[in-house]
C-alpha positions as CSV (number, residue, x, y, z in Angstrom):
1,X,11.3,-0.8,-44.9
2,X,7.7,-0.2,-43.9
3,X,7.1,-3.8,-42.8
4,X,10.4,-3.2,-40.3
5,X,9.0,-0.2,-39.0
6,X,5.8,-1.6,-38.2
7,X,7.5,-4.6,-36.4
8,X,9.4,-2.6,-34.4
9,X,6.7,-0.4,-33.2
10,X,4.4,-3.4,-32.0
11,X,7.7,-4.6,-30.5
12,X,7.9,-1.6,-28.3
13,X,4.0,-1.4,-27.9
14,X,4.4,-5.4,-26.6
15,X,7.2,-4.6,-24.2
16,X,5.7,-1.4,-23.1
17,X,2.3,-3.3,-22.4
18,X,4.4,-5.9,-20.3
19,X,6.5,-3.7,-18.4
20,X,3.1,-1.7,-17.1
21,X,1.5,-4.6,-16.3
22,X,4.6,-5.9,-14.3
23,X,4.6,-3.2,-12.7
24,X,1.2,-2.7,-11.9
25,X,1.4,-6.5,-10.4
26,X,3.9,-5.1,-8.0
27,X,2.5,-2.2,-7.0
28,X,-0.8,-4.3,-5.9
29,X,1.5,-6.5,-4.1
30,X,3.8,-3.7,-2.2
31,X,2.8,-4.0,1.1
32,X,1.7,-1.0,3.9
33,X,3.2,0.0,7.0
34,X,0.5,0.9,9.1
35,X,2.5,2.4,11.9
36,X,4.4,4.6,9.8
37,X,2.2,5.1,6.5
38,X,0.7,8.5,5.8
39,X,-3.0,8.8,5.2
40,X,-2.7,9.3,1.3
41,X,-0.6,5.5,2.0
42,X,-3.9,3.9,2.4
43,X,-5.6,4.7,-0.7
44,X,-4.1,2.3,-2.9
45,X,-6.3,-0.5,-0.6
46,X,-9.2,-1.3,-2.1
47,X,-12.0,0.0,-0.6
48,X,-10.2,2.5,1.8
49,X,-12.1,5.4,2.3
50,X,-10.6,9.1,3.0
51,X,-12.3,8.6,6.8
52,X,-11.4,5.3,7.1
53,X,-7.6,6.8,6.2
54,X,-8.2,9.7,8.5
55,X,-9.1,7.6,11.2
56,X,-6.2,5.3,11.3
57,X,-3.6,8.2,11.8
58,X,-5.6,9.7,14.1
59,X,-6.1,6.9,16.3
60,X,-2.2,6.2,16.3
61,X,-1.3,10.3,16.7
62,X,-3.7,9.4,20.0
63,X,-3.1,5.9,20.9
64,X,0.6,5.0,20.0
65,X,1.9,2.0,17.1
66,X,-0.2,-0.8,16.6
67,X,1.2,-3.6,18.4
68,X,-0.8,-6.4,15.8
69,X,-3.8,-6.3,13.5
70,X,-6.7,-6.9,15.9
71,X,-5.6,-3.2,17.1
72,X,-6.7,-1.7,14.2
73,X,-10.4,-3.2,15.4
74,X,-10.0,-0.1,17.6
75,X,-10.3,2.5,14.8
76,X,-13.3,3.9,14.5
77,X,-14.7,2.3,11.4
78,X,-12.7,-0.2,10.9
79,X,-14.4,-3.8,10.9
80,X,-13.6,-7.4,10.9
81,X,-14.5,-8.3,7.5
82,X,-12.6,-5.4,5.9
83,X,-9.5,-6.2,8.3
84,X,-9.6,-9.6,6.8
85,X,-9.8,-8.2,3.5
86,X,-6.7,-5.6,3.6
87,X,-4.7,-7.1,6.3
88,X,-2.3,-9.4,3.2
89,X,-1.2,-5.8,2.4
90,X,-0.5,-4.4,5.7
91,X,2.6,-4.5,8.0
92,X,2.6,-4.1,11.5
93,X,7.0,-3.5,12.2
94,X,8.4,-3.6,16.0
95,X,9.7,-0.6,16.6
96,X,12.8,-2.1,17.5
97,X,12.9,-3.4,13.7
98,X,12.5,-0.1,11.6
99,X,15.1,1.7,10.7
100,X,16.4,4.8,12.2
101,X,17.3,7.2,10.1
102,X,20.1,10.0,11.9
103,X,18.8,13.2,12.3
104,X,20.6,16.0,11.2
């Protein structure tokens, strides 16, 4: 009885340890959408700082959607290299494609 209880605890602690790590794979790979993501949406890139996150809102609150990824070039802070680095995560939608939600 003992030897079954132990096998189906390291049963549940294998399946538990898979299922995180599934899911931690997919949450690496979910992708951002940088014209309607909120600040705290850009922490889970690596090396995104709370400026960096600040600034990206900001400059679409002022400047409108980002049309493709070179705008982003634009915000304060941002450079090339870590454009390059981020940019497999991030989405940049027409407007035409998102969808509308009714307002009630």
């Amino acid at each position: 009885m003992f030897k079954l209880r132990v096998a189906v605890l390291v049963t549940v602690a294998v399946c538990a340890f898979l299922a995180f790590g599934a899911l931690s794979s997919w949450a690496a790979e979910e992708k951002i959408n940088v014209n309607q993501a909120a600040q705290a949406d850009f922490y889970v890139l690596p090396g995104m700082t709370e400026t960096l996150a600040k600034a990206i809102v900001e400059y679409r609150a002022k400047a409108g959607r980002f049309g493709t990824f070179a705008d982003l070039l634009k915000v304060p802070g941002m450079t090339k290299e870590y454009l390059d680095q981020i940019s497999p995560r991030l989405l940049i939608i027409p407007e035409e494609d998102e969808v509308k939600l009714p307002k009630y």
